[in-house]
Structure formats: structure tokens, C-alpha cells
C-alpha positions as CSV (number, residue, x, y, z in Angstrom):
1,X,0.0,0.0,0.0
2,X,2.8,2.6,0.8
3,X,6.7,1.9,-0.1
4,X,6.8,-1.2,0.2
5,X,8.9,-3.5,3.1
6,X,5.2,-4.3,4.4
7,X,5.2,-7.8,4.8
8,X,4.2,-9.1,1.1
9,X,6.4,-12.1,0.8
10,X,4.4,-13.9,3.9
11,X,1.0,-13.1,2.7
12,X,1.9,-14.1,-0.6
13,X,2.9,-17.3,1.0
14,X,-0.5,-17.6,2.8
15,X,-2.8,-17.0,0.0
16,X,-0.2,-19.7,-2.1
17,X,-1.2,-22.2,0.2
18,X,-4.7,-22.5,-1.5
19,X,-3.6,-21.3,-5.1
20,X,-2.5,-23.2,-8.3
21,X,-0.4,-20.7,-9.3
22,X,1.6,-17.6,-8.3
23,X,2.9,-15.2,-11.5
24,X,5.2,-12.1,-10.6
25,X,4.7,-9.3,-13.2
26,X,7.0,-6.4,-12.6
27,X,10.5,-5.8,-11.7
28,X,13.7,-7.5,-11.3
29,X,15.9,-8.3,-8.4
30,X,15.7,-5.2,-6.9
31,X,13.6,-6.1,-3.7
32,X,13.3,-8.9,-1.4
33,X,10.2,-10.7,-0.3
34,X,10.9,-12.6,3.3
35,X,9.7,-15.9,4.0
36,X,9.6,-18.6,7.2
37,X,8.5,-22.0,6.8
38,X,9.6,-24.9,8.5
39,X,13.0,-25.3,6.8
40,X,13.6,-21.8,7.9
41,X,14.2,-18.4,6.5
42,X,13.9,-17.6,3.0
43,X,14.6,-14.2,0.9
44,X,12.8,-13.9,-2.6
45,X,14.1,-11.4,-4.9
46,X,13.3,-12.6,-8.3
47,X,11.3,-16.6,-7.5
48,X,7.3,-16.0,-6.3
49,X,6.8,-16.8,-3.2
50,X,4.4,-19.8,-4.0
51,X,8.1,-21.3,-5.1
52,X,8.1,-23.1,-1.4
53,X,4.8,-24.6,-2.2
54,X,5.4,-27.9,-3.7
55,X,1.5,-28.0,-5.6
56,X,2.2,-24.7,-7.4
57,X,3.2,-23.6,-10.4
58,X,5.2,-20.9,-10.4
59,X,5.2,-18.0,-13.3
60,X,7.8,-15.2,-13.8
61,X,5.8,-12.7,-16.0
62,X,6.4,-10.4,-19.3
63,X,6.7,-7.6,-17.5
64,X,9.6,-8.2,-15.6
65,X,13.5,-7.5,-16.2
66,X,15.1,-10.9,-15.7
67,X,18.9,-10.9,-14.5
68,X,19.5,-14.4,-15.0
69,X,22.9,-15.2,-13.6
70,X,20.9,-13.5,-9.6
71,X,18.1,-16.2,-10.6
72,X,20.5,-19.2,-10.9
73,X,22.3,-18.8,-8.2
74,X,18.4,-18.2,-6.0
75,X,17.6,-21.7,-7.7
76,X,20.7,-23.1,-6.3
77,X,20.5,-21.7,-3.2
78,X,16.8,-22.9,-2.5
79,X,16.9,-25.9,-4.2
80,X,20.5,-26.9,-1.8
81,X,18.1,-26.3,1.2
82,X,15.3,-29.1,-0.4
83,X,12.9,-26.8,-2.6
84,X,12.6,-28.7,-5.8
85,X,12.6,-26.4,-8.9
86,X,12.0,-27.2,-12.5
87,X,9.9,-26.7,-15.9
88,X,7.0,-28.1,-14.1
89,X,6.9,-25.7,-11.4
90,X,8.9,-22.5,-12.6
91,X,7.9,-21.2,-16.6
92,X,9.9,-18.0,-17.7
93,X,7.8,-15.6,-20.1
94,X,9.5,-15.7,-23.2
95,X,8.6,-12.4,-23.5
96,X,10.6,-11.4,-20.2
97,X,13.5,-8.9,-20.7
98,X,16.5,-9.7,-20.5
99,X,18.4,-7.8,-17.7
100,X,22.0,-8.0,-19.3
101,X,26.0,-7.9,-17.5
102,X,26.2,-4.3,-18.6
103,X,23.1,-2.9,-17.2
104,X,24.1,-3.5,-13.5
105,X,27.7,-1.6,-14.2
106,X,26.1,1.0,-15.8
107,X,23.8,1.4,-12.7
108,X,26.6,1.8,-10.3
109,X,28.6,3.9,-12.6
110,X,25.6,6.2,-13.2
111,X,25.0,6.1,-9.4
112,X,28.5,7.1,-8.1
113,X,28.5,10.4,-10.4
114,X,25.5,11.6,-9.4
115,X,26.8,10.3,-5.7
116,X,29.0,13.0,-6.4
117,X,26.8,16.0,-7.1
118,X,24.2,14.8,-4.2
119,X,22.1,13.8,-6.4
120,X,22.0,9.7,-6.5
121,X,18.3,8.1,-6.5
122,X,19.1,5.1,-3.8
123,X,19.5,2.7,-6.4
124,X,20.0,-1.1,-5.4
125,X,22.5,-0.9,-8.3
126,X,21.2,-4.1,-10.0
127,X,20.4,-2.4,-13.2
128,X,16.5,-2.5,-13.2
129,X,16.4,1.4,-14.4
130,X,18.8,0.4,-17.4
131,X,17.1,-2.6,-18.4
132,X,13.5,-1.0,-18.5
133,X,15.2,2.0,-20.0
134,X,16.8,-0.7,-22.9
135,X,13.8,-2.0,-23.2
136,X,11.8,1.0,-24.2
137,X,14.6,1.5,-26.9
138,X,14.0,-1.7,-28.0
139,X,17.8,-2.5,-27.5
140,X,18.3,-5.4,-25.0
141,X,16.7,-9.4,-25.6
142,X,14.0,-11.0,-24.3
143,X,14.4,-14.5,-23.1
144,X,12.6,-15.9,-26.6
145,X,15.4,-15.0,-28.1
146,X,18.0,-17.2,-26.6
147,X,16.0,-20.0,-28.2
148,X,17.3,-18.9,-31.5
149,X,20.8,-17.8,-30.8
150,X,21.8,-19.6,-34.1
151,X,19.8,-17.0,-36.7
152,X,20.8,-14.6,-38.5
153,X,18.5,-11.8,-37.3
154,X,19.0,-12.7,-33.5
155,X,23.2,-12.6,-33.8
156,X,22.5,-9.1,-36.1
157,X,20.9,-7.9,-32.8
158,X,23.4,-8.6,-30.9
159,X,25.6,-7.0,-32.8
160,X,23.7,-3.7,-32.7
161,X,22.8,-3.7,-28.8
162,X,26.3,-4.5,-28.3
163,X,27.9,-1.4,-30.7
164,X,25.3,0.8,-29.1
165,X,26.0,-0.1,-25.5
166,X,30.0,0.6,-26.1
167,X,28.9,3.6,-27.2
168,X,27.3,4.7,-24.1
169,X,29.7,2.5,-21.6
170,X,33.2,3.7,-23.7
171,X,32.0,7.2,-24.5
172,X,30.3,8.5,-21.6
173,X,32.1,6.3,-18.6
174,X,35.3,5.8,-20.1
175,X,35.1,1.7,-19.7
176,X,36.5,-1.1,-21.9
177,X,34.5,-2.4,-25.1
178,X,33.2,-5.1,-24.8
179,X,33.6,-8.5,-27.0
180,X,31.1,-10.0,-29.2
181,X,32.4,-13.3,-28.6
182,X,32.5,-12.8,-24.6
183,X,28.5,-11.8,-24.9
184,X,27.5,-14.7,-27.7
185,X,28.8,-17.1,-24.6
186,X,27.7,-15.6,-22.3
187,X,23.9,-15.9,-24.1
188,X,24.5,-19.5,-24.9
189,X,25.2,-20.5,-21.1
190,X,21.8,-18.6,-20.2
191,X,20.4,-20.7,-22.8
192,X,21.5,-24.1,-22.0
193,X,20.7,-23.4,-18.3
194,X,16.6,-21.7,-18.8
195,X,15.8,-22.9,-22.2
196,X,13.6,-25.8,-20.8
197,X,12.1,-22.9,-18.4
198,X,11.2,-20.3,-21.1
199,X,7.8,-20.2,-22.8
200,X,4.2,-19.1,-23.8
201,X,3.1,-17.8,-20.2
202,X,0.2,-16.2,-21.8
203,X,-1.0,-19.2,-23.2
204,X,-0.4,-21.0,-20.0
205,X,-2.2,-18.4,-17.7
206,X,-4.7,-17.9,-20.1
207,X,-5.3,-22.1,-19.7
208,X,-5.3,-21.8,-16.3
209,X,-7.9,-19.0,-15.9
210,X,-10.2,-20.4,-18.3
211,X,-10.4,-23.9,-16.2
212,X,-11.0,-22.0,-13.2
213,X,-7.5,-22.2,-11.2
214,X,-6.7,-20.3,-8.4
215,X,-4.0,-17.6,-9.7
216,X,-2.4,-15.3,-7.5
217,X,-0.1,-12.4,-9.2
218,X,2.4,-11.1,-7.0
219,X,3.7,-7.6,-7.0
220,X,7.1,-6.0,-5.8
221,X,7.4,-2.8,-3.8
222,X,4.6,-0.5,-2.8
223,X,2.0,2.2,-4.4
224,X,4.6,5.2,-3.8
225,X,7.4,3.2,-5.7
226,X,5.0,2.9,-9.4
227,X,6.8,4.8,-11.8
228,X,3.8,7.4,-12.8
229,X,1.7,7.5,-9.5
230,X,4.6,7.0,-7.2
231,X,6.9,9.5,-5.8
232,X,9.0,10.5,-9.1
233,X,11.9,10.2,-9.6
234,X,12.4,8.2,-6.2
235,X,10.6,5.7,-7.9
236,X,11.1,1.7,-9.3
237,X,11.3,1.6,-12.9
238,X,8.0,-0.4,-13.2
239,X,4.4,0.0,-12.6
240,X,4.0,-1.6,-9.2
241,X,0.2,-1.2,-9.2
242,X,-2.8,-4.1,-9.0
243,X,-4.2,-2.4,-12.5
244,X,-0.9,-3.6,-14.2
245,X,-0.9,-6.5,-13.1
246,X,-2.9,-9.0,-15.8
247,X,-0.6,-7.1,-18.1
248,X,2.7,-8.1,-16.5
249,X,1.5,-11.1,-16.0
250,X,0.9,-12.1,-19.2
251,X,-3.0,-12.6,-19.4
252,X,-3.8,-8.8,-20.3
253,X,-7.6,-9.7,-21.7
254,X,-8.5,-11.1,-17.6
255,X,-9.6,-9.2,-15.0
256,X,-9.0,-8.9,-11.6
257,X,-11.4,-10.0,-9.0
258,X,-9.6,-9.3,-5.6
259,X,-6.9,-7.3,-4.5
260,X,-5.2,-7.6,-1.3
261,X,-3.2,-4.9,-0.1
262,X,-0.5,-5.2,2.7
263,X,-0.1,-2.3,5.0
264,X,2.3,-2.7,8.8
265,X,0.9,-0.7,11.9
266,X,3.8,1.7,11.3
267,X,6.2,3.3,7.9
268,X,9.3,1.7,6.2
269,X,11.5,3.1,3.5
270,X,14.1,1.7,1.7
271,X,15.6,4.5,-0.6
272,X,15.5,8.0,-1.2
273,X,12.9,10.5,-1.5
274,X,10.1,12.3,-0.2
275,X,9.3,10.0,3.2
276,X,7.2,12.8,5.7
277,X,7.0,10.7,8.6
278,X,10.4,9.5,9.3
279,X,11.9,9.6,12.4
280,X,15.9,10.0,13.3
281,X,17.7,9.2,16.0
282,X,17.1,6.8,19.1
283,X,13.6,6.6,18.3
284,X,14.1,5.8,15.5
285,X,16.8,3.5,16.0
286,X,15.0,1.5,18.8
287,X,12.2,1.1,16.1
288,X,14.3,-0.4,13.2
289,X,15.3,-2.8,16.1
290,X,12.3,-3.5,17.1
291,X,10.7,-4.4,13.7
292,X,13.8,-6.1,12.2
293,X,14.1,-3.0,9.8
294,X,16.6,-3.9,7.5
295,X,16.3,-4.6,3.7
296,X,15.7,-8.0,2.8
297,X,17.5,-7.3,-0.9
298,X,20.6,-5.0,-0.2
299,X,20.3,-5.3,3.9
300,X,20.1,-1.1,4.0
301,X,18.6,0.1,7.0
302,X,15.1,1.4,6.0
303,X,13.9,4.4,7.2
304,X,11.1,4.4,9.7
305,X,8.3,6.2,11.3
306,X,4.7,5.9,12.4
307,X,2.1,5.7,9.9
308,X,1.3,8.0,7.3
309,X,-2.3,8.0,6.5
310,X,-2.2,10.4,4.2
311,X,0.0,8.0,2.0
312,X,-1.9,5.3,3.0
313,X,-5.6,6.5,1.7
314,X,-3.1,7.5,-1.6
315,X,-2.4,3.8,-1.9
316,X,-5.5,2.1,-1.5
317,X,-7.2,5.0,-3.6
318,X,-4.8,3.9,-6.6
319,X,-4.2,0.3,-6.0
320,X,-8.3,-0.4,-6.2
């Protein structure tokens, strides 16, 4: 409902416990959801949180930035603690972007300069901006396309993205080019590890809301993070409302028929930007304590406070 840090991740897991399946349809990496079971703790940045749920199927959406080598090594880290993951239970849109090596460094580089001048947004530094923003310019992949890394027309992509991003990488933050070769491997190694994960999701979903399964889609971040009703520019990159969400997802034609908004008894913040209730100090201090206040993604302190209401009739107002 407001910034988000308000207990998602263990709701989600609730409501998974009587779902068939649980699609994420915005965002990347860039925040944590926090869940305990009985094999302990576990921190979500890019898996749903019905993952843990042996019954359901899991579903990371179209609209989402995908950094794939964050998601492999989240598979290997649940999976080494008993979670089975595979095609069954895990589908990748195929029309999921791609978040790519270069967008994270330009991130941090981008970050530190304006670091500089005072200016810097709070960024997790994981490249969601620049993969959105590559998106939009039509100039990063999708995960499709690592299914056809052997065409003509995929490999002439490459080439351009690549030539355009040395551009910006060489040109503006003075950093080495980057190889053609090193990138083609790089794609094929994502391939050969998410090939049998990638496909239609929108054909899936659409199957699974026309039998009548129980589908739960699963948002990142909070009301005041959506990139046009939020607090710009101390926004996410993505639109982090309910309305969105049939669109991430991949079923754009369905409707929603309940939304469930998460709101704690006082404010969090991870980030920077307008925040009118914080408090500073011990009291603020003896809070954070209190509430475990720390990001479950980058492990920053949040900023905390008691609750704004007049952010929180903001947030149920535009999340329905």
C-alpha cells in the first residue's frame, strides 16, 4: 500500500497455500520478499513466493526485467536447502527482458556520479532502471530469443545492442569495449541453463484462468514506488500497481477479481525521496530494532516512522 517493506512475501505465502499458481509481473531483483516455513528463513528477490509450495506452479511474468545469472544462483541456493525447482513448477515468459552484464555496471557507474553531485536516487544498483530503459529503446533481448541464438537476425541484434552499448559504456564512462564473442557465450550459457524454463506464459495463464485455477499475481514494492503514480523520480522503474498486473503477467484480456493490499501498523522506507513521517535518532533507531528493519535485498537500513495515512488513503485510492 505505501513503499513497500510491508510484509508481502508472507502473505503471498498464505494465499499460495490455496492457489494453483503464483505469477510475478514487474520488476527485477531489486527487492526482497521474506519468507519462514519450517525449513527456515527464505529471501525472494526474483522466485514467487508460492516457489516453497510444492503444488504450485510458479510464473515469472512479461513484465519483468530478468537478471539471470541473480536467478540461478536463488535456484541453487533454495533448491541446496530441499525446494525442488524445475519446468514443471517454474515457466519464464518468453517475452521477459533480458536484464543483461552491462546494465548493473552501468547502474553503479551512473549512481557514483551523481553520488557526487548529491544527487544519486538510492539505487540497489542491479540495473532494473537500465534494463527498463533498454527495453523502451527496444535494444536489450527477451528471453525468446536465446532459443534462437543460431539466426541470422538474433546474432545481427546482438551485434547492434552490443555497438550501441559501447557507445554509451566507452564514450560517456570511459570503460572497456566489450567483445562480441564474450557476450555470444555468455547468451549460450543462459540458454542451456533456462531454455527448458522459457515459454508461452500467456497461453499458460490464459489455460489456467479459463479452467478455473486459483491464480495469485504477485507484486514488488509499494504504491509510492509505481513509476507514474509514485513518488518520481524516487521511484522503481516499473508500474507496481494491481491495475498492471494482468498485463505483467501475461494474461492482459483477464480481469482482476480481488486485491489484497498489505499495509504494517507503522512506515518503512528503503531508498530515497520524499518519506514525511520519518523519524531519526534513538527513536528511530529502537524502532528499526524492534521491527527487524533492514532490507531484505541490499540489507540497508530502512527508514522508519509511524504511519502516514495520508499515504496510505493514496495507496489504497490507486491500488483499487
Amino acid at each position: 500500500i505505501n513503499w513497500g517493506d510491508e510484509g508481502k512475501g508472507r502473505v503471498i505465502d498464505l494465499l499460495a497455500e490455496n492457489a494453483d499458481v503464483v505469477a510475478r509481473y514487474q520488476g527485477g531483483n531489486n527487492a526482497g520478499h521474506t519468507v519462514v516455513t519450517e525449513k527456515g528463513k527464505f529471501v525472494l528477490n526474483l522466485l514467487p513466493s508460492g516457489i516453497l509450495h510444492p503444488d504450485v506452479t510458479c510464473v515469472l511474468g512479461t513484465g519483468m526485467v530478468i537478471d539471470l545469472d541473480h536467478l540461478s544462483n536463488e535456484m541453487q541456493a533454495i533448491e541446496a536447502r530441499g525446494v525442488e525447482i524445475g519446468p514443471k513448477n517454474l515457466k519464464l515468459s518468453d517475452k521477459a527482458t533480458i536484464s543483461m552484464p552491462w546494465h548493473k555496471v552501468q547502474d553503479g557507474l551512473e549512481e557514483d556520479r551523481l553520488a557526487k553531485k548529491g544527487s544519486a536516487f538510492g539505487s540497489t544498483r542491479r540495473g532494473i532502471a537500465y534494463a527498463y530503459s533498454d527495453k523502451y529503446r527496444k535494444k536489450t533481448l527477451r528471453l525468446g530469443d536465446l532459443l534462437h541464438l543460431d539466426e541470422e537476425r538474433t546474432q545481427n541484434r546482438l551485434h547492434m545492442i552490443l555497438d550501441s552499448k559501447n557507445m554509451e559504456l566507452a564514450g560517456c564512462y570511459h570503460q572497456e569495449k566489450m567483445s562480441y564473442d564474450a557476450l555470444l557465450d555468455w547468451c549460450r550459457t543462459q540458454a542451456e541453463r533456462f531454455a527448458p524454463f522459457i515459454c508461452d506464459v500467456g497461453a499458460f495463464l490464459q489455460q489456467a484462468h479459463d479452467s478455473g485455477k486459483r491464480i495469485v499475481l504477485e507484486a514488488q514494492l509499494g504504491a509510492m514506488r509505481d513509476i507514474d503514480y509514485g513518488i518520481f523520480p524516487f521511484t522503481s522503474s516499473s508500474n507496481t500497481l494491481a491495475a498492471y498486473a494482468p498485463l505483467g503477467a501475461g494474461i492482459p484480456n483477464c480481469r482482476l477479481d480481488h486485491v489484497v493490499g498489505v499495509l504494517k501498523a507503522y512506515s518503512t522506507c528503503v531508498g530515497e525521496g520524499p518519506f514525511t513521517a520519518e523519524w531519526f535518532g534513538e527513536e528511530a533507531e529502537e524502532l528499526r530494532k524492534a521491527g527487524a528493519e533492514y532490507g531484505a535485498s541490499t540489507g540497508r537500513p530502512r527508514r522508519v516512522g509511524p504511519i502516514d495515512i495520508v499515504a496510505t488513503r493514496y495507496g489504497c485510492q490507486i491500488q483499487g
